[in-house]
N, C-alpha and C positions, 0 to 999 in steps of 0.2 A: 504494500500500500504506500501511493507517495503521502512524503510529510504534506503538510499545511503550513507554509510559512506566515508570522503572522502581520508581515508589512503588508502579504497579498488580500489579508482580510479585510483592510479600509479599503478595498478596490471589488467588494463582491458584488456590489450593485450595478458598478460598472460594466464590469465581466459579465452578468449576468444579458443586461441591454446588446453590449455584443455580441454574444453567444445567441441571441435573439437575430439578429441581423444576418451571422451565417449563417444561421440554417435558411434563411428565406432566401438569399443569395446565391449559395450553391448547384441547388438542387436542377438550377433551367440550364447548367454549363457542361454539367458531367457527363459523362457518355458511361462508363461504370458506375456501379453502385456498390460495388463488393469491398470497397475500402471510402469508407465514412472519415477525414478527417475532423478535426485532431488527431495524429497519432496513427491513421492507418496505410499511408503509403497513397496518399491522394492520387487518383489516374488521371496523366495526360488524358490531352484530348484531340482528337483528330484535326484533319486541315478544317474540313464542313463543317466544326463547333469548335471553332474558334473563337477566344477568348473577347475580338471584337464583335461580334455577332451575336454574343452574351446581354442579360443585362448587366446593368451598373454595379461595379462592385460595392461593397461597403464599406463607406467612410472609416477609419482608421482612428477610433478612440486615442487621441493624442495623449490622452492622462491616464490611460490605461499602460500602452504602452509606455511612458515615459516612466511608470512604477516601475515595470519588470527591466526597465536599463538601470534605475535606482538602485533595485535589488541587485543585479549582477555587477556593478559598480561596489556594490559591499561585499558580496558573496559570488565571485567568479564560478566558482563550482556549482553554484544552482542552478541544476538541469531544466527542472519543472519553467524556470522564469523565461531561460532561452529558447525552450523549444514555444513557449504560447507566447513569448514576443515574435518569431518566425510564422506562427498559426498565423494569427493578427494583418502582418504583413503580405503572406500572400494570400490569404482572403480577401484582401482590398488592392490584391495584384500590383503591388510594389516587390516584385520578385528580385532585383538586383539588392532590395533593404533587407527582404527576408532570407537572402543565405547566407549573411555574416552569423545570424544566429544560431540557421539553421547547422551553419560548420562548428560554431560554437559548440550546440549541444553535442553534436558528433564525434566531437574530442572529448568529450565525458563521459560519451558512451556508444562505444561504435559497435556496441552488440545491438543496440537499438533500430531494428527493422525499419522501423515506421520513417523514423526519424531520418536514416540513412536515406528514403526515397523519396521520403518529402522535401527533402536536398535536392536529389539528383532530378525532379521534378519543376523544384522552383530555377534549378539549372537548363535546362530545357524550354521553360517559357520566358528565359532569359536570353535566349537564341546561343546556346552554348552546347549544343547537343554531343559533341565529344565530350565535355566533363559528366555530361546528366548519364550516360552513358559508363563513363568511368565511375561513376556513384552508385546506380543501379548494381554491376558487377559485385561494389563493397558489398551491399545488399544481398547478392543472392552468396554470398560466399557465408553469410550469416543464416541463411534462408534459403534454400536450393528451391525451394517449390511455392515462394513466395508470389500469392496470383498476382496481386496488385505490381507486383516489381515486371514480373512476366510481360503480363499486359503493357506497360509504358515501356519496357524495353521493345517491344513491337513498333508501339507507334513512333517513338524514335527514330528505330532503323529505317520503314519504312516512308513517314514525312519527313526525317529529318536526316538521314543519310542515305534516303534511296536503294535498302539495303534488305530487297523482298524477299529475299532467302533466307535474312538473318530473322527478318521480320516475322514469317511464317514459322520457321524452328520454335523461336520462343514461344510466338501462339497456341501449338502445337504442343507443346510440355504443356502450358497453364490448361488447357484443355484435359490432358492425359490424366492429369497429375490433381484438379480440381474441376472433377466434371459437372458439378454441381455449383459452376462459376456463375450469377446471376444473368450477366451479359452475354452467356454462350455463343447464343445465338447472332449478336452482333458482333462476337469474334470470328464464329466462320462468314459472314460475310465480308470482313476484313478481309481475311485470309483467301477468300475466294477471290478479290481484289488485287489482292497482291500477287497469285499467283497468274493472274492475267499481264501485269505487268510484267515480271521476272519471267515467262512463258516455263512457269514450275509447275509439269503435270503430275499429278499425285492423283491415286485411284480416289 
């Protein structure tokens, strides 16, 4: 169970209002659903749901945020403060702000799945797809059958390094490996995409 630190407790009314916010925010942008952030390895999303095509992200409680730099300002090693200062940040898709944190928590704790892809994620819609790439990899070396990591290592390859054979393998594990993926069905239409592209016939 994490602690409760308790500078974060004058700030629960706050946290509350935004945690309000994401959820109403999220839900019209994602293309998966199998990884709920905070904490689960947020999924990319394709070229066709694209973040500008979205709606409006939300505003970035300035006083909320500015607790959780106060707090790591005193206590560098407080996980919990870096990773929901990074949450914050790219929920209101400031992803260049959100991966100083996001590499913050990760040097705290690089056994942390979630954490690790929600990096290599906010890397990716930073136009950085070789590092979000090299992050994912930390990921699954923690996680081998991690869907969520699977799945954005797909879309990666496939929008972001043209790379339909790479793109379909992983598809392919997250399928094998979690077939009870919520989005199934909108992976093998991926995958049937890509393999048009790559001309990859597979029975």
């Amino acid at each position: 169970m994490r602690e409760t630190y308790e500078d974060e407790q004058k700030y629960s009314w706050i946290l509350y209002a935004v945690c309000t916010l994401i959820v109403g925010g999220l839900g019209g942008y994602m293309l998966a659903v199998a990884g709920t952030r905070p904490g689960a390895g947020v999924p990319v999303q394709t070229a066709a749901a694209a973040p500008s095509t979205a709606p409006a992200a939300p505003l970035v409680d300035e006083a909320a945020l500015q607790a959780y730099r106060d707090i790591l300002a005193r206590d560098p090693k407080n996980l919990q403060s870096a990773v929901k200062a990074g949450n914050l940040l790219y929920d209101a898709r400031r992803y260049d702000e959100a991966i100083p944190f996001y590499q913050h928590a990760f040097a705290l704790n690089e056994s942390d799945v979630n954490v690790s892809t929600d990096l290599g994620t906010a890397l990716w819609y930073a136009d950085r797809p070789d590092d979000a790439l090299a992050q994912y990899e930390r990921s699954l070396k923690t996680s081998p059958t991690h869907a969520q990591t699977l799945f954005n290592v797909g879309i990666v390859r496939a929008d972001g390094k043209h790379d339909y054979a790479g793109a379909i393998t992983a598809w392919e594990k997250l399928l094998a490996t979690t077939p009870d993926y919520p989005n199934a069905a909108g992976v093998r239409e991926l995958m049937a995409d890509a393999r048009l592209k790559s001309n990859v016939v597979r029975p």
